[in-house]
N, C-alpha and C positions, 0 to 999 in steps of 0.2 A: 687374135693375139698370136707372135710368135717368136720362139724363145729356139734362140740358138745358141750351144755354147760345148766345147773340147772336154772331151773325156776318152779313158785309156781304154780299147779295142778288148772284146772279147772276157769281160767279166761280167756281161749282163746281158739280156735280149735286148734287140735292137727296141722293139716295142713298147718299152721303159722307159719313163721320162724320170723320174722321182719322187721318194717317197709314198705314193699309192699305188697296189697293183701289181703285184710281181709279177709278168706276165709274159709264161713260156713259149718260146720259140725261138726263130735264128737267133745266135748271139751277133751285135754288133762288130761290123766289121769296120766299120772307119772311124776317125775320131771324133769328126765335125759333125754334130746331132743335131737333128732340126724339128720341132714339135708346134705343130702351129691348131688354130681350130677357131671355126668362124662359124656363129650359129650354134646349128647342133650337131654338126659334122668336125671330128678332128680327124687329123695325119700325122703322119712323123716319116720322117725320109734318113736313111742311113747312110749318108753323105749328100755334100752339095747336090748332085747329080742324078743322084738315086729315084726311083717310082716311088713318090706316094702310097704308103701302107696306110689304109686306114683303121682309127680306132674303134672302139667298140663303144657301145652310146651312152653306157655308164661315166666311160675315163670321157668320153665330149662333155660329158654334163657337168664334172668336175673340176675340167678345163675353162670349160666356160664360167665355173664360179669365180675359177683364179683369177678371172679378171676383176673382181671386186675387192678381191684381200690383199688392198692396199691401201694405203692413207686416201690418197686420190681417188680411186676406185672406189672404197666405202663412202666417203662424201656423197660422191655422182649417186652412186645407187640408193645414200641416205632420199634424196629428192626426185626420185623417179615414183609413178603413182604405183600404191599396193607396198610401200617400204614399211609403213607406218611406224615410225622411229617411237622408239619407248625409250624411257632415259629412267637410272638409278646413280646414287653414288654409294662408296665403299672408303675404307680409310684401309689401306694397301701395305703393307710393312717392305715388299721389293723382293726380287726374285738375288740370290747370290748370283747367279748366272749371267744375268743382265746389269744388276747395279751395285756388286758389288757388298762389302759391309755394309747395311743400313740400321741404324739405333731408332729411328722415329717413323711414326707411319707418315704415310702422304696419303692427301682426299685425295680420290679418282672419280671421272666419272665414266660408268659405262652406258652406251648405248645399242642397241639392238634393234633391228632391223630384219626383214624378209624379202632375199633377195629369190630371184627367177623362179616367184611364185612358191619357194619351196624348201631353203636354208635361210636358217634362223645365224645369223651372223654378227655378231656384236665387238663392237672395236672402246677399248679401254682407255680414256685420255687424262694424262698426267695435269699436273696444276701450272707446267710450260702451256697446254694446249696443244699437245703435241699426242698422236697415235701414235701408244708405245707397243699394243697387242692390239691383232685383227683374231678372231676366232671363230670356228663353225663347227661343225658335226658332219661326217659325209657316212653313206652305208657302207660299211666293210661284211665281207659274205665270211669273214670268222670273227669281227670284234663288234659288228652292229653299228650302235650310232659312235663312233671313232671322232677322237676329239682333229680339231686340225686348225692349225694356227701358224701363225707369223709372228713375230717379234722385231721391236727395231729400238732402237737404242737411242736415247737424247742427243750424244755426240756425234751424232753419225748425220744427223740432219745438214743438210747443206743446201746451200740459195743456188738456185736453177735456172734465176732471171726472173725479173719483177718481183723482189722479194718473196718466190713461190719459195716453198723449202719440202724437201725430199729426203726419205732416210736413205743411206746408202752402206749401213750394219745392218743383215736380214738375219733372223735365225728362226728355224719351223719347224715345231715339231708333227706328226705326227703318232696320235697315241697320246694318254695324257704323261707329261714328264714325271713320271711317279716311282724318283731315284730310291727308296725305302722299299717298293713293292710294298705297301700299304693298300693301294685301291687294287691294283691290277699285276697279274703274274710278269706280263709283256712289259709293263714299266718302259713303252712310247719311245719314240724310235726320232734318232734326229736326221732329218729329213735333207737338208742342207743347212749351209751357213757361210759367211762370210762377208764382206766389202764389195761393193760395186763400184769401180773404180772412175768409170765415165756414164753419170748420168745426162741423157738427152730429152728434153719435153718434147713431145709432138712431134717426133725423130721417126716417118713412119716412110721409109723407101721402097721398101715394095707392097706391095697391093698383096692383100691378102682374100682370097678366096677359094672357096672346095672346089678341088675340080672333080670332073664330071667322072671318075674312077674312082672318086671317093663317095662322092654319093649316091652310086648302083650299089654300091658297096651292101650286101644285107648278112646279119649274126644271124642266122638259125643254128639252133643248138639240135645238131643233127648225131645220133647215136644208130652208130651201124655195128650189127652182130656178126659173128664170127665163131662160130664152133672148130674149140682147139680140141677137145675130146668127149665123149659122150658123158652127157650132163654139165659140160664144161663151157661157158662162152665168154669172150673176151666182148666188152662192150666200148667200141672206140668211135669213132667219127670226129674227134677234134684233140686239141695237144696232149690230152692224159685222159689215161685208159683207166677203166674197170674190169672185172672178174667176175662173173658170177659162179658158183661152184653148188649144185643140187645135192640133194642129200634124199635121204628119205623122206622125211618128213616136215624137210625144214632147207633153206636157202644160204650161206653163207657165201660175204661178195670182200674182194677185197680192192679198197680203194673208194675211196666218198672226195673226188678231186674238186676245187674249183669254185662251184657257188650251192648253195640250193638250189637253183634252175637246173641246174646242169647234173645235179645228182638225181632231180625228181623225174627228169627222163630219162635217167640209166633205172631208175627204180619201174615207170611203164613199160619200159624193153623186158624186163627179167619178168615184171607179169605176166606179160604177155608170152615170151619163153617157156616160165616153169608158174601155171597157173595154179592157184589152191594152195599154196605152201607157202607159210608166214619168211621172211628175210629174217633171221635169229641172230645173224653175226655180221658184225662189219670191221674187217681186219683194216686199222691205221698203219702205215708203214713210217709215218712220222710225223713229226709237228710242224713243219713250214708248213706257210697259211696257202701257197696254191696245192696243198694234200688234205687240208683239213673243213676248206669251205663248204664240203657236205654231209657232216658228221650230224650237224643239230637235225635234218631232213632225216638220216638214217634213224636218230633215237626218238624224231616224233611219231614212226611208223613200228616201233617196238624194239627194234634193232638194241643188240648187248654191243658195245664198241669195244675190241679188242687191243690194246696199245701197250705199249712200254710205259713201266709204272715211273719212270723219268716225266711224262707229259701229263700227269694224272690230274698235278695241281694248278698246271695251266690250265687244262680243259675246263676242269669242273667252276674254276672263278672267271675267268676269261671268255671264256666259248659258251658252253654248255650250262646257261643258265636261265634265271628270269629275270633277267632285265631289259626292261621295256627295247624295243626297236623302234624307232618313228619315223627315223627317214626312210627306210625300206624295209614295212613286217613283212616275216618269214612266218611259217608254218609252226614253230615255236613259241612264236609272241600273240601269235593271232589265237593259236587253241592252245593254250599251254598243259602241255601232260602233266599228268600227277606223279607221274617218276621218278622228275627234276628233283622231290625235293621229299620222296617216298619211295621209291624203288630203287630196283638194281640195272643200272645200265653200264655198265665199265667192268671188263674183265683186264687187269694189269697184271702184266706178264714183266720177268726177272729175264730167265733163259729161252723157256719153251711153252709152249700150248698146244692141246691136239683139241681138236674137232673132228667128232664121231658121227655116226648114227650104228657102228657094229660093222658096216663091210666098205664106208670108204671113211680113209684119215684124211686131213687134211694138219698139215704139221708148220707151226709158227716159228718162228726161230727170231731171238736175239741176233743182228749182228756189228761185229764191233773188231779192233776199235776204227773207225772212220774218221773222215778228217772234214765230211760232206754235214753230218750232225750226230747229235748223243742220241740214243733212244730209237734205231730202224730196225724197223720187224722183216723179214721175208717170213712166204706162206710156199711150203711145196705139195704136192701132189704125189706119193712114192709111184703110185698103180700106174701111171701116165707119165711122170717122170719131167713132169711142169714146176717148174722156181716161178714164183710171183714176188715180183722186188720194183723197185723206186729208186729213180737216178742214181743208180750207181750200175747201170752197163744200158745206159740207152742207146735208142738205135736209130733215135729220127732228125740226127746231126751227122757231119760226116766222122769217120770212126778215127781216133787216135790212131796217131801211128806206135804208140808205146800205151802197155796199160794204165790207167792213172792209181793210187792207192785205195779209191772206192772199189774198183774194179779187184786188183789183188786180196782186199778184209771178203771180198763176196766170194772169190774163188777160193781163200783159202775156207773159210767160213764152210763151204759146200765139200772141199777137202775132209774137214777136220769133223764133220760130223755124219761125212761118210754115206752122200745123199745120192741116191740114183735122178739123174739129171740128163734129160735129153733137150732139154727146148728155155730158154728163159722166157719169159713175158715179161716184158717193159713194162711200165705205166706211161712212158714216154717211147713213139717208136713200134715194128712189127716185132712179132717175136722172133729168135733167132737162135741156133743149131746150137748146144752145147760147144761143140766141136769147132766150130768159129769163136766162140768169145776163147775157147779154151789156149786158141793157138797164140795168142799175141798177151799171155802172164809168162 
């Protein structure tokens, strides 16, 4: 499959196609985006002309579902061997969304199916015989099994040739559409929408296949150390960093980025570092899901998560719960602790927090107001003279040529609370001289 289509330069990483995955790095520089994926290898290229960047084998696997969540596509897949179509009916009252005021139910029936071996996908048809919702479940490394869907609208169906007919109103959410906050804090995310203006069947002009740059291509989740100060190590080797910070008796890290994979080997690194000493604190710098997909890893190892009392109640119904995982268990679902649902894991912080052991601080700070989100912690070091912060003075893009407002609430921030500061560390990016970020507020 591939999907090309214009959007405006420089508000999202190139490596983003939409709705799943927010996933850090260069921002897009052109307008014309191109995502393609054949098999089990996908790419995306950042102009016409540009190298093939490949994906990582989750967002392939995904890719490659998207090929079925659609009218056409669920059919084909309904009669491939291993579907095994199951069928129920429901009597449906209608979405406002989709169909406007409705006073009477309509029977539906839904069917479900298992596609590539592994999503459970069921598509909803009206009493036209028309697929008006395709549905699935995909692993999110903060929301679990993450609902994921299509919609298309009766009106929108139009003849393609030989009385085929095709929707050409799409609308997808991702997350389930839960405008109450009733089931879920996140209340699901709309993903795209719109009118397809020129539908073509069997419209397939270029040849699609990986090429040989995409598939040497290999993800190892590689954590390399770095001693910023004694007992102090920065854990990086891929887009966002961690901290580990020793203590006497006990380990405090700041940052849990990305997935559980990728946190459970910054958790072997810091073993292996400062061995014998339980990991007690895990400071959250904020709620976007590429900071928070190693948070449930941290609290299954004993870890207190330290956050802004603004994320408390997303975390704890959202994130940090039991309920079940099945397209991909985690270490949560699999051994569930008794914490969850009996103990103290969450330290929620107003202004400040210190962590002690008597001869070193380590000092939390509220800061605000931002224009990046509500609710970002920095962590400083006074003895060392280390700020530990999160996209708001990264350093592994090229540097503005003017500060932007994230960067002035941090400086002022460091100002106003009067913090001996020699060196920032990123979570994104090398660390970098007070005295350089200082010169361009």
């Amino acid at each position: 499959m591939r999907e090309e289509f214009d959007r405006k330069p420089g508000l999202n990483p190139a490596a983003w196609k939409y709705g799943v995955r927010w996933i850090d790095g260069p921002l897009q520089r052109q307008p014309h985006q191109i995502f393609v994926v054949d098999a089990g290898h996908a790419w995306h290229m950042d102009g016409p002309s540009a190298t093939p960047v490949a994906s990582t084998p989750d967002l392939a696997e995904i890719y490659q579902l998207d090929l079925w969540l659609n009218p056409h596509g669920f059919l084909k897949a309904a009669r491939l061997p291993g579907a095994n179509p199951r069928a129920t009916w429901r009597w449906e009252l209608g979405e406002m969304g989709r169909d406007g005021p409705e006073v009477a139910p309509e029977k539906v029936t839904v069917v479900s199916i298992t596609v590539n071996g592994k999503f459970r996908v069921d598509a909803t048809i009206n009493k036209e015989h028309l697929l008006q919702r395709i549905h699935t479940w995909v692993a999110d490394p903060v929301l679990g099994d993450m609902n994921y869907e299509h919609e298309f609208t009766n009106d929108s169906y139009v003849d393609v040739g030989n009385s085929i007919r095709f929707p050409t109103g799409w609308h997808s959410h991702q997350g389930w559409d839960d405008n109450y906050g009733a089931l879920a804090q996140s209340a699901g995310h709309n993903a795209f929408g719109g009118t397809l203006k020129n539908v073509r069947p069997n419209h397939c002009p270029d040849a699609v296949a990986a090429p040989d740059s995409v598939r040497r291509t290999t993800f190892e989740t590689r954590v390399d150390t770095r001693t910023l100060a004694d007992g102090v190590y920065l854990l990086g080797g891929g887009t966002h960093h961690s901290v580990a910070v020793e203590f006497r008796d006990f380990i405090a890290v700041f940052e849990a980025p990305l997935s559980e994979d990728r946190s459970l080997a910054v958790i072997e690194a810091i073993v292996r570092l400062i061995p014998g000493k339980p990991i007690r604190w895990l400071i959250n710098s904020h709620q976007h899901f590429d900071h928070i997909g190693g948070l449930r890893a941290y609290v299954h190892i004993g870890a207190t998560i330290v956050t802004h009392i603004t994320n408390s109640d997303f975390y704890t119904r959202d994130v940090v719960n039991y309920a079940p995982r099945t397209v991909k268990p985690d270490m949560v679902s699999l051994w569930p602790p008794t914490e969850l649902s009996e103990g103290y894991y969450y330290e929620t912080i107003r202004e400040n927090f210190v962590i002690s052991d008597g001869r070193r601080n380590l000092n939390v700070y509220y800061v605000h107001p931002l224009q990046h989100v509500e609710g970002m912690l920095m962590a400083h070091l006074p003895g060392e003279g280390l700020l530990f912060e999160a996209d708001l003075a990264n350093t592994h893009q090229d540097a503005a040529a003017r500060a932007t407002a994230d960067q002035r609430s941090l400086y002022n921030a460091v100002q106003r609370l009067k913090l001996n500061v020699s060196q920032i560390v990123p979570v994104h990016g090398a660390p970098m001289p007070w005295r350089d970020f200082a010169k361009i507020q």
